[in-house]
C-alpha positions as CSV (number, residue, x, y, z in Angstrom):
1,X,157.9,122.2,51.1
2,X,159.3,124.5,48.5
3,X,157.4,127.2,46.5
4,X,155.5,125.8,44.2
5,X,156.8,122.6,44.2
6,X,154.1,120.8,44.3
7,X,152.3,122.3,41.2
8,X,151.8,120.4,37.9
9,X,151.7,117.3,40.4
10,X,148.7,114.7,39.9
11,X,147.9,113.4,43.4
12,X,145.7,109.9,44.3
13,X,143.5,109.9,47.4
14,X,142.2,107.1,48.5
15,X,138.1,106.7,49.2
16,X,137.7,103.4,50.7
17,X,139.3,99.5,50.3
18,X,140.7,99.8,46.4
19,X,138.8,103.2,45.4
20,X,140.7,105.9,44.5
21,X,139.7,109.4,42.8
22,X,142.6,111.5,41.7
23,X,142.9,115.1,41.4
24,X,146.0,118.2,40.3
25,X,147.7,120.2,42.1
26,X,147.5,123.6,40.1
27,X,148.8,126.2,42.4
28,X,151.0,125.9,46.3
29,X,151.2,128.3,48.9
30,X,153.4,126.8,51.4
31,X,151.2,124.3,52.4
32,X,148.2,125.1,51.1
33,X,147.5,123.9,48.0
34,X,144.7,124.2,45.4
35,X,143.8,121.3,43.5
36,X,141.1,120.4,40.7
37,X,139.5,116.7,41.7
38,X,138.3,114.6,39.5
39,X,135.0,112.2,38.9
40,X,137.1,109.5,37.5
41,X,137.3,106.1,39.9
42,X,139.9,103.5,39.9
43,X,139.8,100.5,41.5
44,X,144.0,100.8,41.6
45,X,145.7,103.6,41.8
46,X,146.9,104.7,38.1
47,X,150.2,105.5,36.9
48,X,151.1,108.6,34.7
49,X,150.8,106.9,31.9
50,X,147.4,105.0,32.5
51,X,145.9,108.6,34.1
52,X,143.8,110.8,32.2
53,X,141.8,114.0,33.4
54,X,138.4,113.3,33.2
55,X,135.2,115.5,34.7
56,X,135.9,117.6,37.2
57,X,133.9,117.2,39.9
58,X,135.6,119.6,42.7
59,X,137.6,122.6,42.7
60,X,139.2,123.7,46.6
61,X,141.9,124.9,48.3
62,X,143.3,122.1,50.8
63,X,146.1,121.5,53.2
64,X,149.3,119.6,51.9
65,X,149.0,117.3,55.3
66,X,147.7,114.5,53.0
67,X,150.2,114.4,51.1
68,X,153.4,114.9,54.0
69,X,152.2,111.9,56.1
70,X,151.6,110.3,52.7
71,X,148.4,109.1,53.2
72,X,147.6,110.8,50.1
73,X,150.2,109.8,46.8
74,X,151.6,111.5,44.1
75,X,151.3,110.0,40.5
76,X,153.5,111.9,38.9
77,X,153.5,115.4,37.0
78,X,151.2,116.4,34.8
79,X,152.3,116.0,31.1
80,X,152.9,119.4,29.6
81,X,152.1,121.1,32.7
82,X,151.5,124.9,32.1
83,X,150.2,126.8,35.0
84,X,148.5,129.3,32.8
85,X,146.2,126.4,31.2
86,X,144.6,126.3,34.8
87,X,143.2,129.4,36.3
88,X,142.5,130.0,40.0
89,X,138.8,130.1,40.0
90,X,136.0,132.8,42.0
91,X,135.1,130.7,44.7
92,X,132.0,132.0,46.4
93,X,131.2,132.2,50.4
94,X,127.5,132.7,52.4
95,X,127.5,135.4,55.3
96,X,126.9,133.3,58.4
97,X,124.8,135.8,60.1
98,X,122.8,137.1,57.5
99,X,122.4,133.9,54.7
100,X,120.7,135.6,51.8
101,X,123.6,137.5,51.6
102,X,126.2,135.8,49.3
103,X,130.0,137.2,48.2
104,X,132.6,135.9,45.4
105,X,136.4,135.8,46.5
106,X,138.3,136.5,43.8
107,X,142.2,135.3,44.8
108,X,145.3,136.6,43.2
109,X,147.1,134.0,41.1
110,X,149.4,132.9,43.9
111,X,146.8,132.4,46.5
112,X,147.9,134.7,48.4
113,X,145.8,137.1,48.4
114,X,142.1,137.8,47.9
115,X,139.0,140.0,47.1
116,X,135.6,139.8,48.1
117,X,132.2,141.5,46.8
118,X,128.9,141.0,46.6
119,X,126.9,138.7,44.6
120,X,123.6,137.2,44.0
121,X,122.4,133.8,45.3
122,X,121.9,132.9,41.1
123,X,125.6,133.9,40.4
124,X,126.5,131.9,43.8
125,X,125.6,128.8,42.5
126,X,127.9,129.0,39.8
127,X,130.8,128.7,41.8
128,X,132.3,126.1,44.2
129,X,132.7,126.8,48.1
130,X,135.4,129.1,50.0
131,X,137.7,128.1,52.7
132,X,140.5,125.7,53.1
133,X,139.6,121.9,53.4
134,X,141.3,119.7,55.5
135,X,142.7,116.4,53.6
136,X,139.9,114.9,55.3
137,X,137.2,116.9,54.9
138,X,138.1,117.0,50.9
139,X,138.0,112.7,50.9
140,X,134.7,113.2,52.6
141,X,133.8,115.8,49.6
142,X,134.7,113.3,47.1
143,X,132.8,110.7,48.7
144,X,129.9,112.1,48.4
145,X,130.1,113.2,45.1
146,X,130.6,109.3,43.6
């Protein structure tokens, strides 16, 4: 895939027989993309016209593999699309060995790179989960969160 190709794209993915939640690709690095999903179900799968953001419900950085073996589709791009309208968020991550202790990762604009520091279990909560999710593993998300 080409740089940043991808972004501004608003992808389906399926849930189940004839449910589909949708979601926008906001930023691509190589194949790892970062996407904003959204609580919105359809019972089809929209077109650009008939789509509308509605409540986001998750926020992640996922592989493109979905969307290569098509198994995941893309709707079209998003109307207006400016990257700057859609910031990469903190995303926050719990030390497996000691789990009171919790750190925000703070990643450059390209998601390239990243920073990480301390925080407190109160600020943690604020802020969605670190690590790259598998197409899968983000349907599975979704699911749960209808």
């Amino acid at each position: 895939m080409k740089k940043h190709l991808l972004e501004g794209k608003v992808i389906g993915i399926p849930l189940g027989e004839q449910l589909f939640l949708t979601g926008l690709i906001t930023r691509q690095n190589k194949d790892i993309l970062l996407g904003y999903f959204f609580k919105q179900t359809y019972r089809n799968l929209p077109t650009i016209t008939e789509w509308k953001p509605s409540e986001v419900c998750l926020i992640c950085l996922f592989s493109a593999l979905g969307i290569k073996n098509k198994e995941w589709e893309i709707i079209g791009d998003f109307p207006m699309w400016n990257r700057q309208e859609w910031e990469v968020p903190t995303f926050k991550l719990r030390d497996p060995i000691n789990e009171s202790v919790y750190y925000a990762i703070a990643y450059d604009d390209n998601i390239i790179s990243s920073k990480r520091y301390r925080i407190t279990e109160e600020e943690a909560e604020k802020y969605y989960r670190d690590g790259i999710y598998g197409y899968k593993a983000v349907e599975a998300v979704l699911s749960n969160k209808i």
